[in-house]
C-alpha positions in Angstrom: 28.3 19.8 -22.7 27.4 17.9 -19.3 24.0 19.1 -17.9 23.3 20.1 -14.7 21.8 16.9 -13.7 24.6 15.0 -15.2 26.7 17.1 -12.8 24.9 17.1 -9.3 24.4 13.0 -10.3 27.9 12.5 -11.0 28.6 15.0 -7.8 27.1 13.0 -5.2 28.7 9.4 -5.7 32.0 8.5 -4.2 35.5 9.3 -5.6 36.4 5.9 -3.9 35.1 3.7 -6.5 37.1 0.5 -4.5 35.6 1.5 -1.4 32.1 2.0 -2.6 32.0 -1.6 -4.9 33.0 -3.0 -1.8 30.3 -1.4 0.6 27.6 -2.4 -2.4 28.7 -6.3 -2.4 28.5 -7.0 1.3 24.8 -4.5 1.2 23.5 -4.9 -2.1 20.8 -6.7 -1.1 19.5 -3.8 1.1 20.0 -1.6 -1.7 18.1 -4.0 -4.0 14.8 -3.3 -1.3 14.9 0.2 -0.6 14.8 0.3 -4.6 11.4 -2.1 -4.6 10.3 0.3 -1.7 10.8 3.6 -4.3 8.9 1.2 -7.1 5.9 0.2 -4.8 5.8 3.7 -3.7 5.5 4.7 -7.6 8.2 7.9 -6.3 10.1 8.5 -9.3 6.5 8.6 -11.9 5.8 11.1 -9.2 8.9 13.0 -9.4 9.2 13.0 -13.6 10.9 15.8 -14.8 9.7 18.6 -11.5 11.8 18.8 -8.1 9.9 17.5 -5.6 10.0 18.3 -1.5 10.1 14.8 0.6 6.9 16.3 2.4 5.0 16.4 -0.5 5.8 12.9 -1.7 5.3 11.6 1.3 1.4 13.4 1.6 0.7 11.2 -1.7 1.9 8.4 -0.6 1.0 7.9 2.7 4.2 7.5 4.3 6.2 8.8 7.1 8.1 11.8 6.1 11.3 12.2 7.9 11.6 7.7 7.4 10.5 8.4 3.4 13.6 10.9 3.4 16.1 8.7 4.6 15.1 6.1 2.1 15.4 8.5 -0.7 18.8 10.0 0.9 20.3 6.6 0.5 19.0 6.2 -3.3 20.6 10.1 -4.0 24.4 8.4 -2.5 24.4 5.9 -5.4 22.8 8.0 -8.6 18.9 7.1 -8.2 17.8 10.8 -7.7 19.4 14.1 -6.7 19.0 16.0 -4.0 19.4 19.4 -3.8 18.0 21.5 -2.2 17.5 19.3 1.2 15.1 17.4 0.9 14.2 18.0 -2.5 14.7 15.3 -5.1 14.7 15.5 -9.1 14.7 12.8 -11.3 18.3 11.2 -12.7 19.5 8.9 -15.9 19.1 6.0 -13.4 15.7 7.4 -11.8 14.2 7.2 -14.9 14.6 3.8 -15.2 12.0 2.7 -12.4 9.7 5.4 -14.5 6.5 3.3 -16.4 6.5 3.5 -19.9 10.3 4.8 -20.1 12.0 3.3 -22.8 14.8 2.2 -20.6 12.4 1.0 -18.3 13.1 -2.0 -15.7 10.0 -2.0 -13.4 9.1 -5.5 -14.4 12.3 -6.7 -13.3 12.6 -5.0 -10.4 9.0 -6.7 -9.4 10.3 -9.8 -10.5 12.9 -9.8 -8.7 10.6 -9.2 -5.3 8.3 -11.8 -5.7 8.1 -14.6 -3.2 9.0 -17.3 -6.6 12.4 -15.7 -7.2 13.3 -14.4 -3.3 12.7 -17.3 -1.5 14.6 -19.8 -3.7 17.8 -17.2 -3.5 17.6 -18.1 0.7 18.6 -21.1 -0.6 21.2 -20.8 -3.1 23.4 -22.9 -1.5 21.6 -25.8 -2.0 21.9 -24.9 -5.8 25.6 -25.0 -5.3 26.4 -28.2 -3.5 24.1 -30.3 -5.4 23.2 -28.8 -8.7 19.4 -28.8 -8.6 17.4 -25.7 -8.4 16.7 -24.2 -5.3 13.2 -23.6 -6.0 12.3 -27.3 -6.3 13.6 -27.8 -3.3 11.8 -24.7 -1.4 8.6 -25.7 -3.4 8.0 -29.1 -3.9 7.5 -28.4 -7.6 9.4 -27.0 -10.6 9.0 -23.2 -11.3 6.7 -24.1 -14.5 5.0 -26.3 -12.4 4.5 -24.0 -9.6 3.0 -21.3 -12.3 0.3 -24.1 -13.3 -0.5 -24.3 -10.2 -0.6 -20.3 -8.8 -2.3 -18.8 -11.6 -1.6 -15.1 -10.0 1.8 -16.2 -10.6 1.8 -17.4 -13.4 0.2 -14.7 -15.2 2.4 -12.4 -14.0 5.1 -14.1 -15.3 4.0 -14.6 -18.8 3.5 -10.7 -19.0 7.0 -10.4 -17.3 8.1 -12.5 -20.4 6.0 -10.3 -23.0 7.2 -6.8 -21.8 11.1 -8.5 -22.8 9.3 -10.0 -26.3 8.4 -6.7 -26.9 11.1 -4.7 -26.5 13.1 -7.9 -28.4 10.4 -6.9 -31.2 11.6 -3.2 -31.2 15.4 -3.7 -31.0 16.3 -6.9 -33.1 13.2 -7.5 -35.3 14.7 -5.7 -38.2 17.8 -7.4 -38.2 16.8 -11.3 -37.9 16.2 -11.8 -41.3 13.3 -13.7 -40.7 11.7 -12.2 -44.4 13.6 -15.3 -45.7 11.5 -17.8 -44.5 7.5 -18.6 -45.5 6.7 -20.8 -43.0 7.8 -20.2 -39.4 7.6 -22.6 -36.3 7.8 -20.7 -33.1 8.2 -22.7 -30.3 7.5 -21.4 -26.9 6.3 -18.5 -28.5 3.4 -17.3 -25.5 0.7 -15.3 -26.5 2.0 -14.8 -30.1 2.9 -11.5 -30.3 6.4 -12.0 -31.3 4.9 -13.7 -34.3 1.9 -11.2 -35.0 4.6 -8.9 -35.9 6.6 -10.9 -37.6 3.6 -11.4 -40.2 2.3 -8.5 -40.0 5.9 -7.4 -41.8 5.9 -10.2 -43.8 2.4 -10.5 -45.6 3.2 -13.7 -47.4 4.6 -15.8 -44.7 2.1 -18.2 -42.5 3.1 -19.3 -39.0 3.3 -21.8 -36.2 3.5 -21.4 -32.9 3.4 -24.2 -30.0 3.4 -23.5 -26.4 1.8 -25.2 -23.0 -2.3 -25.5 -23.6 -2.6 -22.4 -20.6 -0.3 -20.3 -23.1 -1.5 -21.0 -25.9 -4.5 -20.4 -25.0 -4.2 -16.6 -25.0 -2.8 -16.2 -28.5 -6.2 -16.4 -30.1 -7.4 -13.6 -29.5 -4.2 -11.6 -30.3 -3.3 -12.8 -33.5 -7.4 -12.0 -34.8 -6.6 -8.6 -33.3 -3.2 -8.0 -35.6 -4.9 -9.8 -38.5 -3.1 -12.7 -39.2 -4.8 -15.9 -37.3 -5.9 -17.1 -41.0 -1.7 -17.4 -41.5 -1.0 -18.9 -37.9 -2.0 -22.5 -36.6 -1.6 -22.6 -33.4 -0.6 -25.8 -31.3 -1.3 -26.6 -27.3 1.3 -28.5 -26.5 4.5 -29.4 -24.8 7.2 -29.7 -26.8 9.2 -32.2 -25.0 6.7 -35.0 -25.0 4.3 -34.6 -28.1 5.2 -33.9 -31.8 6.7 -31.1 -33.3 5.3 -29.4 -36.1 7.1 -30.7 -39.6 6.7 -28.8 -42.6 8.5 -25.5 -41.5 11.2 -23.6 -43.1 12.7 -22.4 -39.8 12.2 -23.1 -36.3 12.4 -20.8 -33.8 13.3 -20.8 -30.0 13.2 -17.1 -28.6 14.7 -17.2 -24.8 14.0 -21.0 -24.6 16.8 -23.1 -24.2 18.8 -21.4 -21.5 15.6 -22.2 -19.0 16.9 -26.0 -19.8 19.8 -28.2 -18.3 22.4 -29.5 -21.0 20.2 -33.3 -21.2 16.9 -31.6 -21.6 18.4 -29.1 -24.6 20.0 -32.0 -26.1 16.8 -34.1 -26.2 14.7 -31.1 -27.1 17.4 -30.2 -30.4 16.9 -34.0 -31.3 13.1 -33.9 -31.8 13.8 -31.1 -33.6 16.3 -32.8 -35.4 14.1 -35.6 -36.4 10.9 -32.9 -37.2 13.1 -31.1 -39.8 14.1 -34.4 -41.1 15.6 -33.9 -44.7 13.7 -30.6 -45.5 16.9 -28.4 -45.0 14.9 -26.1 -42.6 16.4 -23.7 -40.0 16.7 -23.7 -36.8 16.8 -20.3 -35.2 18.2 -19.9 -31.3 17.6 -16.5 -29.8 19.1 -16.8 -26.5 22.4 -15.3 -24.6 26.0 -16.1 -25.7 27.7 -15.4 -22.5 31.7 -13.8 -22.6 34.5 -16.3 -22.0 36.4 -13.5 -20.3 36.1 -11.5 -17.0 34.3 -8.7 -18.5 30.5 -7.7 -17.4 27.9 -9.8 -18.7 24.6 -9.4 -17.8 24.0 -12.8 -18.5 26.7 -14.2 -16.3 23.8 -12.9 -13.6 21.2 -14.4 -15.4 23.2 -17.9 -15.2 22.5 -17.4 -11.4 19.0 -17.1 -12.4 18.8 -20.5 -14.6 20.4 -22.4 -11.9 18.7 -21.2 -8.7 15.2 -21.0 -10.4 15.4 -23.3 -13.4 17.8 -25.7 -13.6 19.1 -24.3 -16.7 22.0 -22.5 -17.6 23.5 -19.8 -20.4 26.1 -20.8 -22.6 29.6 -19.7 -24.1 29.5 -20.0 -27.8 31.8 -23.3 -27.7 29.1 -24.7 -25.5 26.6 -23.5 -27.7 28.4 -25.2 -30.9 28.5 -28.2 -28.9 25.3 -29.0 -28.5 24.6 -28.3 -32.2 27.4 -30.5 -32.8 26.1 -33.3 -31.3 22.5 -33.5 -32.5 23.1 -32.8 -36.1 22.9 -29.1 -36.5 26.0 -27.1 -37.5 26.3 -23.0 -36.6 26.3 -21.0 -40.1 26.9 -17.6 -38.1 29.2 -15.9 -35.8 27.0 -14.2 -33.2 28.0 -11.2 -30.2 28.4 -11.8 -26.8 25.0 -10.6 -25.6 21.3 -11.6 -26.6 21.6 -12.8 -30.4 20.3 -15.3 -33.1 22.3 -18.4 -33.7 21.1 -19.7 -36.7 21.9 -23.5 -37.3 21.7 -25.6 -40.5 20.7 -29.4 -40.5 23.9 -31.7 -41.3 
């Protein structure tokens, strides 16, 4: 049975579905502000589950009532919040998604996605598209990693913009990786460590590695003595492009890596890896998105904006993905989904 908030949602949006995809291209990025205005202003946490009267959120958050209202008249037309009576708002499926601690949650994104790293390089996206290169580089003077070295703020942000998606990765996919196979495990890139502090806290017998840039690394201390298992984790500062990867692994793992990377630097990366596992058999473990061939949505086709404007990377179709495997001696054992998923690799 539909609930009543299911119905006044699904009441106030536009029978003209052409009409009203239309309207959002061509002003989707005013849409994409007014819903970092309702984050800043913290309006659906202060909504929950009550009705609330515009005049009331605007008392707590110090704004000007009648403006506040047409803001949140705007959010009501497309589903974030319903209104009803006038100017009173409750909370919607979508509302709750700008809510903190929500399971659907996507306030880090939506901060992310208003920070001056990720909005100015957008400006220039076309830059990006007649040449190539990342925008950011060009708005910058530096690479995004670089710039984080160099913006601490920033980059601290980021890294717990990267653990809030870790940890939800730990929640939904964990269980089904099959990592209990393996007794040794390299992660590289792995951040603070918490990925791998679960892994062994599930897997009492295994022992770890994990290998990330020395400002990165240098957090995961503290962490993995916290969950218990430092004594079964050596930890490495170090960049994995230019200084030795770990040997004596039975699987190595890259969790959201490789699609930050251009095609050249994957394929150099894969070949130290190559050479590291050497004739040991080991795995090697890509987490990372395998983007739809066809026209339907794909989160990750947005992402690929992402990786080019910001990065210089890219996501892959699984033929892409087979083809770099292909050509640095790995071969895919597995047929992953077109989402987020593990491709597992075995050394030929």
């Amino acid at each position: 049975m539909t609930s009543t908030r299911e119905q006044v949602t699904a009441a106030a949006l536009p029978t003209d579905l052409h009409a009203q995809r239309l309207l959002l291209l061509a002003g989707g990025g005013r849409l994409a502000r007014i819903v970092h205005v309702l984050v800043e202003l913290g309006i659906a946490e202060r909504i929950g589950d009550d009705a609330v009267a515009v005049d009331e959120l605007a008392e707590a958050t110090g704004t000007h009532a009648l403006s506040l209202y047409r803001i949140l008249r705007i959010a009501a037309s497309v589903g974030i919040f319903a209104e009803g009576p006038e100017k009173v708002f409750s909370a919607t499926p979508l509302s709750d998604g700008l809510r903190p601690g929500h399971p659907g949650s996507i306030l880090p994104l939506v901060k992310y996605n208003n920070m001056e790293l990720t909005l100015r390089p957008f400006e220039r996206i076309m830059h990006s598209v007649r040449t190539g290169g990342p925008a950011f580089d060009e708005v910058f003077g530096q690479s995004f990693y670089e710039y984080l070295e160099s913006h601490p703020e920033a980059g601290e942000f980021f890294e717990r913009f990267m653990m809030h998606w870790s940890r939800k990765l730990v929640a939904e996919e964990l269980p089904g990786l099959g990592l209990e196979r393996f007794g040794r495990i390299a992660d590289l890139g792995g951040g603070d460590g918490w990925f791998l502090a679960e892994v062994l806290r599930r897997q009492p017998e295994s022992t770890a590695v994990l290998m990330d840039l020395p400002r990165v690394a240098a957090s995961a201390g503290t962490l993995l003595a916290e969950a218990g298992v430092a004594d079964r984790v050596t930890v490495v500062p170090g960049d994995f492009f230019a200084e030795p990867i770990p040997a004596g692994c039975d699987a190595y793992l890259l969790k959201g890596v490789l699609h930050n990377w251009s095609d050249e630097k994957v394929l150099d990366l894969l070949h130290r890896l190559r050479a590291a596992i050497g004739t040991s058999g080991a795995t090697l473990l890509v987490f990372d998105v395998v983007m739809s061939p066809d026209n339907r949505w794909d989160h990750g086709k947005f992402l690929d904006a992402d990786m080019l404007v910001l990065f210089g990377g890219r996501e892959r179709t699984l033929t892409e993905w087979q083809q770099l495997f292909a050509a640095t001696g790995f071969e895919l054992t597995n047929r992953p989904e077109y989402r987020w998923a593990m491709l597992e690799c075995r050394p030929v």
